[in-house]
C-alpha positions as a Markdown table, in Angstrom:
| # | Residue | x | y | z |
|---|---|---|---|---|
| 1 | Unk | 6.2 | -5.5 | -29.6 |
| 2 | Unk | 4.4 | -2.5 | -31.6 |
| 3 | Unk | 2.1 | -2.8 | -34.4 |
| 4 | Unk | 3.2 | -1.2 | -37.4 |
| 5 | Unk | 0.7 | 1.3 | -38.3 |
| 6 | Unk | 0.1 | -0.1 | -41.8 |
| 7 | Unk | -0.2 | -3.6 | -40.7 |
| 8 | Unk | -3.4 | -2.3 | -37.6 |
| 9 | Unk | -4.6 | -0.6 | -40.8 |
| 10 | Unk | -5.0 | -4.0 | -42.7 |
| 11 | Unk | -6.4 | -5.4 | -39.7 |
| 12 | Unk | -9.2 | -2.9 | -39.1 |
| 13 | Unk | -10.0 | -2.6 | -42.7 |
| 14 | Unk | -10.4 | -6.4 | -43.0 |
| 15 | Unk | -12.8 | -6.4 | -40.2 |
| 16 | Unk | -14.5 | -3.1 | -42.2 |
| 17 | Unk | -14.4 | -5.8 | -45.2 |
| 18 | Unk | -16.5 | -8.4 | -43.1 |
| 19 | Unk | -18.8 | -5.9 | -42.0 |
| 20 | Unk | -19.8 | -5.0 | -45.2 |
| 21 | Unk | -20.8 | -8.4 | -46.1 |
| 22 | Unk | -23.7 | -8.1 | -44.0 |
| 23 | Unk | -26.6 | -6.2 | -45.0 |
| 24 | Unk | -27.9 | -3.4 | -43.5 |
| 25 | Unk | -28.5 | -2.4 | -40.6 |
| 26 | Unk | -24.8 | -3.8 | -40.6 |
| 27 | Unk | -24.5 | -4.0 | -36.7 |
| 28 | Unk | -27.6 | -5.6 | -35.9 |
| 29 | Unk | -27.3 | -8.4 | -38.7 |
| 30 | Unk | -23.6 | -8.8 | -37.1 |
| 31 | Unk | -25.1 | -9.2 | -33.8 |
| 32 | Unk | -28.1 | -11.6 | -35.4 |
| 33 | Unk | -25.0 | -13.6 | -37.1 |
| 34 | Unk | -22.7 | -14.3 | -33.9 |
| 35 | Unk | -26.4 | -14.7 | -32.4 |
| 36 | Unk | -27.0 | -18.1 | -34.7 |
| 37 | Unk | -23.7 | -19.5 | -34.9 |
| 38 | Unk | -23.5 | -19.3 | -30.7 |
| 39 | Unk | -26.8 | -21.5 | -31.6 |
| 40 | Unk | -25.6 | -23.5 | -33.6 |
| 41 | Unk | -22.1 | -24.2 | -32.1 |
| 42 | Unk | -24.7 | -24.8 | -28.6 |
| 43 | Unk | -26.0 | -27.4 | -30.9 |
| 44 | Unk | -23.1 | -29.3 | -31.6 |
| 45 | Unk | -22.4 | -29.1 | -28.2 |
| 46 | Unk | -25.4 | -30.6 | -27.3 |
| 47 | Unk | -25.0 | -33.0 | -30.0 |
| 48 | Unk | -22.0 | -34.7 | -29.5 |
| 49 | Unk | -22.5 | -35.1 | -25.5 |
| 50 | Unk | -20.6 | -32.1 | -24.6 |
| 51 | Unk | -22.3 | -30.8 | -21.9 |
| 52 | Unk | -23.9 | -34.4 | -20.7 |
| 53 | Unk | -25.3 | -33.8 | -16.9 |
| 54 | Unk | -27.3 | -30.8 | -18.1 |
| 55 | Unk | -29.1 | -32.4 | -21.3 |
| 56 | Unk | -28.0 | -36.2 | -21.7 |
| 57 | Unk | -28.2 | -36.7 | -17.7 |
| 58 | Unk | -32.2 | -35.1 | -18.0 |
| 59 | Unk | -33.9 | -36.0 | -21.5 |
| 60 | Unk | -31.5 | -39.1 | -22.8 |
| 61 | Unk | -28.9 | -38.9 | -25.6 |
| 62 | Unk | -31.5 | -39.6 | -28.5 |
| 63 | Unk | -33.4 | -36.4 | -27.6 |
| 64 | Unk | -29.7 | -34.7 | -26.5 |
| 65 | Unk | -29.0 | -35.3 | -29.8 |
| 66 | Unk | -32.3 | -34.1 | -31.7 |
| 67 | Unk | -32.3 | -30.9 | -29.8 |
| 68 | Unk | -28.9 | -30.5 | -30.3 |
| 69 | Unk | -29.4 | -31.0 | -34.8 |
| 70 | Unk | -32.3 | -28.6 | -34.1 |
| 71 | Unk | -30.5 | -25.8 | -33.1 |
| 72 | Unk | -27.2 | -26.7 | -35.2 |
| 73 | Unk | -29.6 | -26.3 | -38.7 |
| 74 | Unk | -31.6 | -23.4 | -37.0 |
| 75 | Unk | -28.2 | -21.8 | -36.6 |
| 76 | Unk | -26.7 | -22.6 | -40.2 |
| 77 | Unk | -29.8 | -21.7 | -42.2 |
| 78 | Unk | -30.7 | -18.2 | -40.4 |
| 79 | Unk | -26.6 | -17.0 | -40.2 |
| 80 | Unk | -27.2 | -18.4 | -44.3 |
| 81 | Unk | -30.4 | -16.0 | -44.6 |
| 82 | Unk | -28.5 | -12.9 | -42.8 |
| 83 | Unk | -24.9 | -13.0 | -44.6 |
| 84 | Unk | -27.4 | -13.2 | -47.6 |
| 85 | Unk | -30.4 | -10.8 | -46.8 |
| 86 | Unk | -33.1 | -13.2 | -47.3 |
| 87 | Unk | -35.8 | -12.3 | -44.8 |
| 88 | Unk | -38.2 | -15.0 | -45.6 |
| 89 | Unk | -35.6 | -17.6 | -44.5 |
| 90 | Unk | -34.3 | -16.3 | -41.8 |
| 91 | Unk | -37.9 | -16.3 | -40.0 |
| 92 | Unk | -37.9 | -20.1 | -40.8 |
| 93 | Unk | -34.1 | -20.2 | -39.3 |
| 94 | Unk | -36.0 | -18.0 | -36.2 |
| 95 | Unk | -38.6 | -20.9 | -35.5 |
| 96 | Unk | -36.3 | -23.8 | -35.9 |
| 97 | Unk | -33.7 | -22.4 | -33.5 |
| 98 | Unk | -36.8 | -20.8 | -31.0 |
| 99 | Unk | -38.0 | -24.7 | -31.6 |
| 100 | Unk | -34.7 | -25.9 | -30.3 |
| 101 | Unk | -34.2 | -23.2 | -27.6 |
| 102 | Unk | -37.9 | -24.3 | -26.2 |
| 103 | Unk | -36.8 | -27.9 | -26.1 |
| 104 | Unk | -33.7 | -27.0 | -24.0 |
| 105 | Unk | -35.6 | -24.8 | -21.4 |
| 106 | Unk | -37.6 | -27.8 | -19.7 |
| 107 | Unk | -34.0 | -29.8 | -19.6 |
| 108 | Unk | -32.3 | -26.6 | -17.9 |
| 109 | Unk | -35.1 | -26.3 | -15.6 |
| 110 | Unk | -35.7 | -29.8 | -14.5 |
| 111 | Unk | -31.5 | -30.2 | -13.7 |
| 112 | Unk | -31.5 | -26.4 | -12.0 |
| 113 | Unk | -34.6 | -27.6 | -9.6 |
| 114 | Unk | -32.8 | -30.5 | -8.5 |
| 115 | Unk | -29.9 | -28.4 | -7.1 |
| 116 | Unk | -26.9 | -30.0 | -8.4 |
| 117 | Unk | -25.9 | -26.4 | -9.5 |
| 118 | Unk | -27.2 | -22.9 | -8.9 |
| 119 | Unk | -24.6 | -21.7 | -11.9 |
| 120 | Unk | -27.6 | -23.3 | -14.3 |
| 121 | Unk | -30.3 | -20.8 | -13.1 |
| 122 | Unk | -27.5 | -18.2 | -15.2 |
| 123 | Unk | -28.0 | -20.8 | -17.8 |
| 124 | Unk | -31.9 | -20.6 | -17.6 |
| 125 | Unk | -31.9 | -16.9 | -17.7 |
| 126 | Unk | -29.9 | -17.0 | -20.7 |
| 127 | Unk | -32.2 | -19.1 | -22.5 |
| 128 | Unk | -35.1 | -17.0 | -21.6 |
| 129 | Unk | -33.6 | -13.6 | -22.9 |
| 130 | Unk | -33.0 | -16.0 | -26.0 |
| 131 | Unk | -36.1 | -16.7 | -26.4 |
| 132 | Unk | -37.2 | -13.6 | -25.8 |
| 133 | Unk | -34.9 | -11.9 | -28.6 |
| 134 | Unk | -35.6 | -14.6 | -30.8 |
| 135 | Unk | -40.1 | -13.6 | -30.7 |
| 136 | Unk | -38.6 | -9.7 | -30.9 |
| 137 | Unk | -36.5 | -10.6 | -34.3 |
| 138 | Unk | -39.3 | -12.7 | -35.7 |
| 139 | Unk | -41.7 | -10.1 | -34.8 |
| 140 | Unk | -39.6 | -7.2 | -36.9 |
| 141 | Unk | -39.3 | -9.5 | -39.8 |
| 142 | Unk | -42.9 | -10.7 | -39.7 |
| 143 | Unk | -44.7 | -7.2 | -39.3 |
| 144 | Unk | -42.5 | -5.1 | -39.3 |
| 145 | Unk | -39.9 | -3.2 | -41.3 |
| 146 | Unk | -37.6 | -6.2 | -42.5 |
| 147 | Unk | -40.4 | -7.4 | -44.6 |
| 148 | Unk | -40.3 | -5.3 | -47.9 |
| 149 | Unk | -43.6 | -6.4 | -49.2 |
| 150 | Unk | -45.5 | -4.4 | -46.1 |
């Protein structure tokens, strides 16, 4: 069945409504946000035993569990500091969820040596570029142009 034209019209100008929530540079923040709530819904995960050969299986449930809280407040406080503009938090948000990213990396590693599964070297590649976009973000913010006192 069709759309209506009025009711893909409310559709796309809710979305334009969410989007201008975020501050500016709107697509990049929007990006950042789904960036820290993948983090911190990889935390819950991790948390509650979801995904239990990769983390619980290598470093125990107590640590499954820390890393997993790690990247669960990481992930609430920096998609907090974007929705809101707050710079300064956000590169607090940046080191608690790089923390918790760093703390899964040696877990990934250790279960994609043993060869249960080639799919987790995709897994450990993610993590990396993670990482990797997580130094570039709190590079911007620290020296460069998201600062506004420099």
């Amino acid at each position: 069945m069709r759309q209506s034209k009025t009711e893909a019209g409310r559709r796309r100008s809710a979305a334009m409504g969410l989007l201008q929530l975020v501050h500016e540079p709107a697509a990049i923040n929007a990006a950042q946000v789904i960036a820290y709530i993948t983090a911190g819904a990889a935390g819950l995960l991790a948390a509650l035993g979801g995904v239990p050969t990769l983390l619980t299986g290598t470093i125990g449930p107590v640590m499954s569990v820390f890393v997993g809280s790690v990247l669960v407040v990481g992930g609430i406080i920096g998609a907090f500091a974007v929705l809101s503009g707050h710079w300064w938090l956000e590169r607090v948000a940046l080191l608690i969820v790089g923390l918790g990213w760093v703390l899964v990396l040696p877990a990934a590693l250790a279960f994609a040596v043993s060869g249960k599964s080639s799919a987790v070297w995709l897994v450990v590649a993610l993590i990396v570029m993670t990482l990797s976009d997580v130094f570039k973000r709190y590079r911007r913010i620290d020296w460069a142009y998201l600062d506004p006192t420099k």
